[in-house]
C-alpha positions in Angstrom: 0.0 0.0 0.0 0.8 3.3 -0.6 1.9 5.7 2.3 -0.3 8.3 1.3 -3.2 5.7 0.6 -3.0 4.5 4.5 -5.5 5.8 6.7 -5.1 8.5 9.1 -4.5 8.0 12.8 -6.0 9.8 15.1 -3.8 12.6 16.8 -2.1 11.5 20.1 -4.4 13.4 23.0 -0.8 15.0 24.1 -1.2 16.9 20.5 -4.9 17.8 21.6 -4.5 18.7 25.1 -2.4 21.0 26.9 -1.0 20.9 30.2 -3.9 22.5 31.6 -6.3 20.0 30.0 -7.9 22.2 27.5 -8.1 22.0 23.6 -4.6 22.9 21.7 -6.0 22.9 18.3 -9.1 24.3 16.5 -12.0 21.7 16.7 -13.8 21.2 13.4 -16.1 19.3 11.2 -15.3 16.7 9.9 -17.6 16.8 6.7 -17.5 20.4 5.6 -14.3 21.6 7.4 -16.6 24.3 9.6 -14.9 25.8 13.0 -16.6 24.4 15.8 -14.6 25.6 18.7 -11.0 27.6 18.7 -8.0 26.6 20.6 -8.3 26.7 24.8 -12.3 26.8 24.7 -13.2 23.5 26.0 -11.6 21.0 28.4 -11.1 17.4 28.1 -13.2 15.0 30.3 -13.8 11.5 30.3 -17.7 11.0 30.6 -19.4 8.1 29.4 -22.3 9.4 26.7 -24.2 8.0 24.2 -24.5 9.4 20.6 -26.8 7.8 17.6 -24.9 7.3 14.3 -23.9 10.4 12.5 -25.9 11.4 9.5 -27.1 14.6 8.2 -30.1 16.0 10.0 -33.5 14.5 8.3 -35.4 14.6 12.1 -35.0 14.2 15.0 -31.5 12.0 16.1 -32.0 9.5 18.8 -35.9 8.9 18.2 -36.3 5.9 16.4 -34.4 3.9 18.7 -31.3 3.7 15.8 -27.7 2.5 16.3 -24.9 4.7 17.6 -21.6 4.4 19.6 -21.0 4.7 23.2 -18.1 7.0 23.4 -15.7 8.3 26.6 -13.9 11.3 25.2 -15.3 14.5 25.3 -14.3 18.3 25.0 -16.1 19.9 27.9 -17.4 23.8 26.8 -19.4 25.9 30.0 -20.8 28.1 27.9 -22.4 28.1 24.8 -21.5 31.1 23.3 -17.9 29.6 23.6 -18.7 28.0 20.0 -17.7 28.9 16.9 -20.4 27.3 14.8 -23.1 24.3 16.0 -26.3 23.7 15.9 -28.7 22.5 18.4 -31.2 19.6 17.6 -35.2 19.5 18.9 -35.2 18.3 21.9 -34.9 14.3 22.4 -36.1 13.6 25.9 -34.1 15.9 28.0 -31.3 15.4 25.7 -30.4 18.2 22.9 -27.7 16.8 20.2 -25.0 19.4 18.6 -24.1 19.2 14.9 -22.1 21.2 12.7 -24.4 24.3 11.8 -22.9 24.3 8.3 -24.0 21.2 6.9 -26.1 19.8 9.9 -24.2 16.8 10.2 -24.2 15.2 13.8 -24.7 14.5 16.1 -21.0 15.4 17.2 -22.0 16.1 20.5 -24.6 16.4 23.3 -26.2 18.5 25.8 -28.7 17.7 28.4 -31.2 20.1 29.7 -31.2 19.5 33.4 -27.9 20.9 33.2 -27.3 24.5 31.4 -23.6 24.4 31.6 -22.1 21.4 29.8 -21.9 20.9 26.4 -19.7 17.6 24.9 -18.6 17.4 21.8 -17.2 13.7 21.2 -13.1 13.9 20.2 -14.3 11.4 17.8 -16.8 12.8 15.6 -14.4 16.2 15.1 -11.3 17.1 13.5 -8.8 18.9 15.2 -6.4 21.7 12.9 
């Protein structure tokens, strides 16, 4: 194979994180290339979350009881004005997902209403730049 044909690896989390445990790169979509979050606006948590499949949005995510991924990596952000571009599903119980507000692809994150303060965006379903 190729070199350049061989799929990319994920970034080491000591190339995502700084000392202080927040975000060193830009966070962005990984569809459409959008900004989600700059540099040193979220902090890195390990938190156990459910997220359906990612597909653009047709709907509601989560409601027809489809597959997804139980993921543990998350960038933390307090404060939703701390984002650079997402988008906030209907409401799926007392969840609300976040996708890219570009292109509406998600969910890449999740945000639960009991609790106005977090927002996770999955280190998985983003880029980093």
């Amino acid at each position: 194979m190729d070199p350049s044909e061989q799929p990319k690896e994920s970034p080491e989390r000591s190339e995502l994180v700084s000392e202080e445990g927040k975000n060193i790169k830009s966070v962005l979509c990984q569809r459409c290339g959008s900004k989600v979050l700059c540099p040193g606006m979220a902090v890195c948590v390990e938190k156990e979350l459910f997220l359906p499949s990612m597909r653009k949005k047709s709907g509601s995510f989560g409601s027809d009881g489809s597959d997804g991924d139980t993921l543990t990596s998350f960038w933390l952000v307090h404060d939703m004005f701390d984002f650079e571009n997402v988008g906030f599903t209907n409401d799926v119980g007392r969840i609300k997902y976040l996708i890219c507000a570009d292109c509406e692809i998600g969910p890449i994150g999740w945000h639960c209403l009991d609790d106005k303060k977090s927002y996770y965006i999955a280190l998985e379903r983003v880029n980093h730049e």
